[in-house]
N, C-alpha and C positions, 0 to 999 in steps of 0.2 A: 798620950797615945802609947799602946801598948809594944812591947817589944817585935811583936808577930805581927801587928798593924804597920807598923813603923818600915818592915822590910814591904808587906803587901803594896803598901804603894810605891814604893822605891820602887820594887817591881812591875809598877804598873805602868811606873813613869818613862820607862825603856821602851812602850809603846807609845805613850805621848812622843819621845822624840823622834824613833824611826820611822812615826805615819807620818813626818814631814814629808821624809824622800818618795813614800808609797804614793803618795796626791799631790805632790808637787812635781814629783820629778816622771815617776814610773806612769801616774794614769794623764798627768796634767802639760805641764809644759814639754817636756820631752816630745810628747809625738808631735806635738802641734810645731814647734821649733823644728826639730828633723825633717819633718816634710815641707815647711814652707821656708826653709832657711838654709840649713846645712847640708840638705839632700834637694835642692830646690831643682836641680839640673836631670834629677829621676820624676819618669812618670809618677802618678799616684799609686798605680798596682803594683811598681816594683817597689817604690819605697814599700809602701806596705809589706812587702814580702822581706826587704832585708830587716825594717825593723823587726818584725815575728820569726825570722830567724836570730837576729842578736836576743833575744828573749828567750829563742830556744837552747842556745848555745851557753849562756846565764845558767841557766834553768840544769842543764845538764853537765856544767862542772858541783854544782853543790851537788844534784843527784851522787853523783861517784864520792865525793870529797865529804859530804854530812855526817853519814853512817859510821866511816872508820875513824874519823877526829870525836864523836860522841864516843864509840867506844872508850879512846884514849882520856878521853877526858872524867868519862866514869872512872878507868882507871887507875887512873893519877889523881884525880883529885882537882881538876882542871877546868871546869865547866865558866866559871867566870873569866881566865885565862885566855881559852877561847872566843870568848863572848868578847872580849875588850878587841881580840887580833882583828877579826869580825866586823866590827865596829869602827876600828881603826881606817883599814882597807877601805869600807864603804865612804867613811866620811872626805878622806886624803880622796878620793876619786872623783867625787857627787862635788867637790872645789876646783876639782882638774877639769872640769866641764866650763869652768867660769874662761877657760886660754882655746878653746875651739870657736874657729873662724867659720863664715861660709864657702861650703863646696870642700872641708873639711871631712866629710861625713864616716868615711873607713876609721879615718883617727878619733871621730864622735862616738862610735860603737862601739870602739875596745875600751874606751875610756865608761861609757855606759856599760858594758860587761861587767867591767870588775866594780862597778860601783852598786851596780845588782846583785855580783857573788858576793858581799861584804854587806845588806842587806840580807839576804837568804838566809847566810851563815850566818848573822848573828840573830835571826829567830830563831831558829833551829836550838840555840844555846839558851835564850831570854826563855824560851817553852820550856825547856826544860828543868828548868827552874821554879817552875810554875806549882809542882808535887812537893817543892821542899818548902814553898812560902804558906802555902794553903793544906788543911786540911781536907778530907774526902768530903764532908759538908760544908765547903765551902769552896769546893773547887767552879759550880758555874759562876756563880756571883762574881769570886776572883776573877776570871776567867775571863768573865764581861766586862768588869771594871776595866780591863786592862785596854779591850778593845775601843771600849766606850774613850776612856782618856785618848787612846789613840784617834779615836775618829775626830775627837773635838781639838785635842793639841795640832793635829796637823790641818785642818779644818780654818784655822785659826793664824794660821802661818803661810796657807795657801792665800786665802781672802788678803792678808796683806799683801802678799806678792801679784796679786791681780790687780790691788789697786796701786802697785808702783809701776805695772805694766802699764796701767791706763793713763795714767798722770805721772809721766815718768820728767819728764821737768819739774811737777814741785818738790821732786829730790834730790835734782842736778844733774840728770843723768840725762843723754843726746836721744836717745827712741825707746821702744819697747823690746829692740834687741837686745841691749845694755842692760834695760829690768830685767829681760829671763837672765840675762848672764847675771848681773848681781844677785838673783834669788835661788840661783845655783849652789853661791857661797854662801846665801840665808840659811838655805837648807843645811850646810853642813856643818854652822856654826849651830845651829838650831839643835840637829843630831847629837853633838858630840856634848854639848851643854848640858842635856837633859838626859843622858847618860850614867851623868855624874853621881848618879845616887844608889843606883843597882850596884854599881863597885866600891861605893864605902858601907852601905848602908847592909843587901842582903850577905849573909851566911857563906862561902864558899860551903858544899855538901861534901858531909863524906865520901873520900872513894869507895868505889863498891868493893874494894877488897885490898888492902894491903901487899901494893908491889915492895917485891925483895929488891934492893939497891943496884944488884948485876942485873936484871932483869930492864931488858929493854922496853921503854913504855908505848913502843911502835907497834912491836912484835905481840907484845900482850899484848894491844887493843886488837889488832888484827886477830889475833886468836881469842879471844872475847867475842869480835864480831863474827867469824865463821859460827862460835858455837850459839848465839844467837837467834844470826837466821836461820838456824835448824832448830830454835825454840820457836821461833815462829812459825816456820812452817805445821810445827805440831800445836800452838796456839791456836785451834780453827777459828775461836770468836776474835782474837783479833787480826789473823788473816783474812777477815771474812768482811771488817772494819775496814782495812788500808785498803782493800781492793775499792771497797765501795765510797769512800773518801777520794782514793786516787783522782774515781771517774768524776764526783762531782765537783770535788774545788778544782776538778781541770775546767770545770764552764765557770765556776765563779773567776778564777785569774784571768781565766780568756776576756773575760768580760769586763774587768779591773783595766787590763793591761791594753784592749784592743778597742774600747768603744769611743774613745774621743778619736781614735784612725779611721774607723766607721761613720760617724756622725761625719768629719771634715770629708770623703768620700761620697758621702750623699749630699755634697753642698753648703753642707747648715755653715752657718758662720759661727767661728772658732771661740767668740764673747760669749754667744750662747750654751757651746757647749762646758765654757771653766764656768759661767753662772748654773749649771747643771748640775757640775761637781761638786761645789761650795753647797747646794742643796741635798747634795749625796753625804756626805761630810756633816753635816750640822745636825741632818735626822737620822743618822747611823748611832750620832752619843746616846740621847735617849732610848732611842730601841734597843742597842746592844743592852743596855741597863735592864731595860725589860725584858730582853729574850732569857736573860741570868736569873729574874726571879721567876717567870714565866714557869722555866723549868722544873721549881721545887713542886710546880702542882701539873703539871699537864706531864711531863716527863723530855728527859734532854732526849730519845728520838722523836716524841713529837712535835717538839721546838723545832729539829732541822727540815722533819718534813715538811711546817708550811712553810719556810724559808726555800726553799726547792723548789713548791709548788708556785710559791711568789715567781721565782725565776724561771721558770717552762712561760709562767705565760710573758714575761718581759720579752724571752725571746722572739715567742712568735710575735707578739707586736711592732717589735724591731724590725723584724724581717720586711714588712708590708705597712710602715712609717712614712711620713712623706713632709710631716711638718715640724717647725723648731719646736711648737708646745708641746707632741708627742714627745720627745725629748727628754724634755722637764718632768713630764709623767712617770716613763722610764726611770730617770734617776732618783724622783722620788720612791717610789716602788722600792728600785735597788737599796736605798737605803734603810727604808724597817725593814729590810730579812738580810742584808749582806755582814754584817757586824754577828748578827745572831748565830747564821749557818756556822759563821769562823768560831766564834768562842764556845759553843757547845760542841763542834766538832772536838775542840780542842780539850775541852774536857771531859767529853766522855772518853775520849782517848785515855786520858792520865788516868781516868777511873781502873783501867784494861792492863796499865804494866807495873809493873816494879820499881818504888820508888828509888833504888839504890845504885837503878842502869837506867835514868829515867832520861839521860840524852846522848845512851844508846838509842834506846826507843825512840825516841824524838830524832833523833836523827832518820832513820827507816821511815818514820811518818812524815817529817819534810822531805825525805826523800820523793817517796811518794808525791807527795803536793809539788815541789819540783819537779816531775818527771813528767806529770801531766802539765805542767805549764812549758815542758816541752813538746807537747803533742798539740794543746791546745791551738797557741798562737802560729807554730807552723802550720796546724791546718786550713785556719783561716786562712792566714796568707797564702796556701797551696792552693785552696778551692778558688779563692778571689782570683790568681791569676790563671789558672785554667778553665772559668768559669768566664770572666772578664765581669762579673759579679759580686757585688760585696756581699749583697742580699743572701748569695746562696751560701758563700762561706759566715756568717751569721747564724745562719736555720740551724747548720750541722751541732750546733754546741745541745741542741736541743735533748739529742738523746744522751747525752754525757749524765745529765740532771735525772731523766729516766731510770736509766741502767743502774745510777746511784743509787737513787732512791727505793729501786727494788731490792739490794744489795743489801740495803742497812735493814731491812725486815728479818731478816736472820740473824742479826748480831745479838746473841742473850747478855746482857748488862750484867746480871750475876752469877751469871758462870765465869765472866771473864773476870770480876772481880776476884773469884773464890782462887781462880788460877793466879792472876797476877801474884796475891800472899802468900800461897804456898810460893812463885820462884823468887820472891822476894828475902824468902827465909830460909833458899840454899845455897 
């Protein structure tokens, strides 16, 4: 295997570890535990509401915290630095879930907080990575690879974890309480294991420029990132990107993060909905694979649009569902376009900036994608309890996908390109 191969997957494998916590923790047992267990003493519509507020509050420390730590990290020279703090945070948190009791639940959501900032934040750093491991022909493929390992490593670690939730005495453990608490600390054995090879294996990146010794590397990155977002601002194509990005991975997370709260709200039974996931999960790896070569011929904006159009009609189906099989449909559905939208988004992005600030920029694009997973999940949660409705807080994600999708029609792929090389070479 070649030297460039060798980091590629290293790199890839940082998404096999942290789709643990994504399907285990963020779409799978967490909701379903918070509202039948920890939060069991709250209605349904206000649990719902404080969970999609801790997800919004998640959501909007990385928002502020992404941008000016990329800077510094272009900087200095730091991106894998970052990426380990990140990492760290998340996992020591996603294990502090294993010591929460029931009717615990205030103490359950800070502890979920920060084990969600410490996920966020260490995409934000693993993306940006992604320019230095891959070249420009090879960025969807990469790109997919990465997701695809993610879908199937965590896919893999879920299923096990549902079948010690089911048969939790043939592993010695007293109920199914006990398994989600031991697949708590699965997960973050799981995380931190599979880690292990982005930090020996790829590259630290050069810094974008050679800090002088006195020179505080706070201060620069802060003054890196003002002067930035005023290259963005003047970037139209890829202002014109992050806008239209914002609005749609705001209805892909909502949907990530909010449909096992949904599905338990209309009833369904909770087996049903982790046998849903485990299907979302399995037919994500291949399709992501194939939304990456898909791309060399049809083009990465038409890859995203049917991946969109997949998801407008999911929603409405959702909205006006009644049985467990719709369900099953749903999350097969979700699964051939939700890997895809992610990993072409992701790299027609990298196509658009400069590889040398590449988690500055990434930083600003997960900002983004954070920002709207702040608006997302509190709207549902808003509409659902001013509505007394799930249904109607469901429908709304509908125009997010829309509005998206009219947005990226103006994004010129080579003009952004022509620009990212010139700022790349000042």
């Amino acid at each position: 295997m070649t030297s460039e191969n060798k980091q590629i997957v290293s790199w890839a494998l940082y998404d096999w570890a942290n789709s643990a916590f994504a399907v285990t923790i963020l779409t799978g047992f967490f909701p379903i535990f918070f509202k039948s267990y920890l939060a069991s003493g709250l209605s349904a519509n206000e649990s719902t509401y404080q969970l999609g507020l801790a997800n919004s509050i998640a959501s909007l420390v990385v928002v502020v915290l992404a941008p000016l730590l990329g800077s510094i990290a272009d900087q200095a020279g730091r991106k894998k630095s970052f990426l380990f703090l990140f990492t760290f945070l998340g996992t020591v948190m996603c294990a502090a879930l294993f010591l929460v009791h029931a009717g615990q639940w205030q103490l359950a959501l800070v502890i979920y907080i920060l084990s969600v900032i410490g996920f966020s934040g260490g995409v934000t750093f693993s993306d940006s990575l992604l320019v230095h491991v891959a070249g420009q022909d090879r960025l969807d493929a990469v790109s997919a690879l990465g997701y695809a390992l993610g879908y199937l490593g965590g896919g893999v670690l879920f299923a096990f974890c549902v079948w010690l939730t089911q048969q939790p005495d043939l592993f010695g453990l007293k109920d199914s309480v006990a398994a989600i608490q031991v697949s708590f600390l699965l997960v973050a054995l799981w995380w931190a294991l599979f880690s292990i090879p982005v930090f020996l294996v790829v590259k630290e990146p050069l810094p974008a420029k050679q800090i002088v010794s006195n020179v505080n590397p706070l201060r620069a990155g802060w003054a890196q990132l003002r002067q930035t977002f005023s290259e963005i601002k003047k970037l139209k194509v890829v202002m014109i990107f992050l806008i239209a990005y914002w609005l749609y991975i705001d209805g892909v997370d909502t949907v990530v993060r909010m449909a096992v709260d949904y599905g338990l709200s209309l009833n369904l039974d909770s087996s049903d909905l982790i046998t849903a996931l485990l299907l979302t999960q399995f037919i994500s790896f291949p399709s992501s694979l194939l939304f990456g070569f898909l791309a060399k011929y049809v083009g990465v904006k038409q890859g995203i649009y049917a991946g969109l159009g997949v998801y407008s009609l999911v929603i409405f189906w959702a909205w006006q569902m009644q049985e467990a099989w719709e369900f099953y449909w749903l999350a097969a559905m979700i699964g051939l376009v939700q890997g895809g939208v992610q990993s072409l988004s992701r790299s027609l992005y990298a196509r658009l900036i400069p590889q040398r600030r590449s988690a500055e920029f990434f930083g600003f694009y997960n900002m983004l994608g954070k920002f709207a997973a702040v608006i997302g999940p509190f709207m549902v949660g808003g509409i659902t309890l001013l509505t007394g409705s799930h249904r109607q807080g469901m429908l709304s994600i509908l125009v997010l996908f829309i509005s998206g999708a009219v947005l990226l029609y103006f994004v010129d792929i080579k003009k952004g390109q022509l620009l990212a090389r010139q700022l790349n070479e000042t």
